[in-house]
N, C-alpha and C positions, 0 to 999 in steps of 0.2 A: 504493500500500500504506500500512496502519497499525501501528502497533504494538498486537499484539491481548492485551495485559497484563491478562488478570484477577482482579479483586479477589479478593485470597487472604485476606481478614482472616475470615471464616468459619471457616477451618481452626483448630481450639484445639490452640496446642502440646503440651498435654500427650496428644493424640491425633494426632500426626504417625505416620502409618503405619509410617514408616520406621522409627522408633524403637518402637512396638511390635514388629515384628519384628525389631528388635533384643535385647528382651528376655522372658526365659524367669520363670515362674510356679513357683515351692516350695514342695510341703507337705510337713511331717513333721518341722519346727525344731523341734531340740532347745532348752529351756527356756533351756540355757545357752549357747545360737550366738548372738554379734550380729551386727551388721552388718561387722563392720570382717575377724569369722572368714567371712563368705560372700563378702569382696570376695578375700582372702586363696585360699580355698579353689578358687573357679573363678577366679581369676587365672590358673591352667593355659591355661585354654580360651581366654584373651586378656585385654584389657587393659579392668578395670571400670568401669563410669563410673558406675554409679549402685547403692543396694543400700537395699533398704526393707522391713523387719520389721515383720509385724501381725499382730495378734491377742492373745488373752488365752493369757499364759503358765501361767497359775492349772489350767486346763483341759486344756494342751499342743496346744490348738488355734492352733495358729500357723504363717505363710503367709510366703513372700517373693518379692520380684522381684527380681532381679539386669539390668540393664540393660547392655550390651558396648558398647564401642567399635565393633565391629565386626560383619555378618551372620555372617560364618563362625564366630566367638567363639560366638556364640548357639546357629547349629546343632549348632556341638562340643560345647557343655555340655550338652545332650542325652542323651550317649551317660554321665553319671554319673548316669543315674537309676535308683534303686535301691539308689546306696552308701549307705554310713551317713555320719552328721556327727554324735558324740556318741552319744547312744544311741539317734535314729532315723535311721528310713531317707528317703532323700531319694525323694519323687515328683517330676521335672519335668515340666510341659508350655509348650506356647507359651503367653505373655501375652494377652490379649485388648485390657490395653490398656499405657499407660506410665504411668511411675511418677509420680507427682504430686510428689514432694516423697522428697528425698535425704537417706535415715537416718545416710551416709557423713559424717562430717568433711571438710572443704573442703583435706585436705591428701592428696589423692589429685593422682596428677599433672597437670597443666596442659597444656593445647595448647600446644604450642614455642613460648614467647614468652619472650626473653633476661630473666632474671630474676636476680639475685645468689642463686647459690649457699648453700645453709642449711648455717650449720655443724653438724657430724653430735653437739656438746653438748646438755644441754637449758638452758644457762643463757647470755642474750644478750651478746652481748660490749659490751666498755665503748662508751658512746656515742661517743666521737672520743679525738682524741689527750689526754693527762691534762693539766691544766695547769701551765705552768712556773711557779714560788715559788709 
């Protein structure tokens, strides 16, 4: 026997299957939804890892992806199509593909890696102990 390992560099991450169906397609963004209110909103449905607003606001032609942590997260957010967010009403369907590039701020949470604790201020603490005379 071989090891029958084949070359997967073909595959472009941003179309990893998996992670399309991971995420659900949005239209009907209100003008004044961002990103940070759709990662907020279907946080119900589980835990978001990705969120990308497009389109022209000018118009109210505007589209989003929400990308999940999880398959089941995806399927559940499904069943809010129809509510309103602002003052349209949400259509979702599944994604066709994955999101390219992350409308979200990089302070969404991290895969469990031991990390110091962020104090819950917004101003950093002094850099080390003060110094003595």
């Amino acid at each position: 026997g071989g090891s029958g390992a084949g070359g997967g560099m073909s595959v472009k991450p941003n179309n990893d299957p998996e992670r399309v169906a991971r995420t659900i397609h949005i239209s009907g963004i209100d003008t004044q939804v961002t990103e940070e209110h759709l990662a907020q909103y279907f946080g119900v449905c589980g835990e978001v890892s990705a969120v990308r607003i497009s389109g022209d606001g000018a118009n109210q032609q505007r589209f989003a992806w929400v990308e999940f942590s999880m398959l089941e997260s995806a399927q559940g957010a499904a069943a809010l199509d129809g509510q309103s967010l602002g003052t349209q009403q949400l259509k979702i369907s599944p994604s066709k593909s994955a999101i390219q590039s992350n409308g979200l701020a990089s302070r969404l949470p991290v895969p469990s890696v031991p990390v110091a604790a962020t104090p819950p201020y917004p101003y950093a603490p002094p850099p080390g102990p003060p110094h003595m005379g």
